[in-house]
C-alpha positions in Angstrom: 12.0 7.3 5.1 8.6 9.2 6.1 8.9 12.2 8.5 6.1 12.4 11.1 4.6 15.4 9.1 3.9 12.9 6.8 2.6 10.2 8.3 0.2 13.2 10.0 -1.1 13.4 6.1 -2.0 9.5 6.1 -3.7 10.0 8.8 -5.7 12.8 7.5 -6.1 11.0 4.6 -7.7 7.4 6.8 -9.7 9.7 8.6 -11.2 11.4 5.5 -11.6 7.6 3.7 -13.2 6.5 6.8 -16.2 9.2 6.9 -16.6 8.6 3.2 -17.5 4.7 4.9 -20.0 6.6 7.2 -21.9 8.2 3.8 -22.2 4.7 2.3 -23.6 3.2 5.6 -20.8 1.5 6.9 -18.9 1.7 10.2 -16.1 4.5 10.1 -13.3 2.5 9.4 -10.4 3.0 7.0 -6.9 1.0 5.7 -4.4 3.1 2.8 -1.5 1.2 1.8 1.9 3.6 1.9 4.7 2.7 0.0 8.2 3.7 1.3 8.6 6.7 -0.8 5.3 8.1 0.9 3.0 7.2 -2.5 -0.5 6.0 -1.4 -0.9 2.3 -3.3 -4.2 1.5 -2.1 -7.4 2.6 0.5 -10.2 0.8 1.5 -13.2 1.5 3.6 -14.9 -0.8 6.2 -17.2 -3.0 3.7 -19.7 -4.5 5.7 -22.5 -3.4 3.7 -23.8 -4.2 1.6 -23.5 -8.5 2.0 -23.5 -8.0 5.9 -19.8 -9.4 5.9 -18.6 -9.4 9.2 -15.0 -10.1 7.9 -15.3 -7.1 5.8 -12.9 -5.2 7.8 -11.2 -2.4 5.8 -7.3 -4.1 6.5 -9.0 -7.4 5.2 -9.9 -6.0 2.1 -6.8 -3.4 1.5 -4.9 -7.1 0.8 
């Protein structure tokens, strides 16, 4: 099981995903997938550009 200190990292680590969104134009949104012994599967940023895809949430596209 994750310690807070830990999910503090994932955290850091959405954030730092989420401005990389800002650079490409999107809205500064972020998903990372965690498995249960704290390795990071998957991260996705917000994708609305460049189709204009309003479902193009970052959660959306992490599955």
């Amino acid at each position: 099981m994750s310690s807070p200190h830990d999910h503090a990292s994932f955290l850091r680590r959405a954030f730092a995903v989420a401005r990389r969104a800002r650079t490409h134009g999107n809205h500064p949104f972020a998903a990372i997938l965690v498995n249960a012994d704290g390795e990071v599967l998957i991260e996705r940023e917000n994708g609305y550009l460049p189709d204009r895809d309003m479902t193009a949430h970052a959660e959306r596209l992490l599955a």
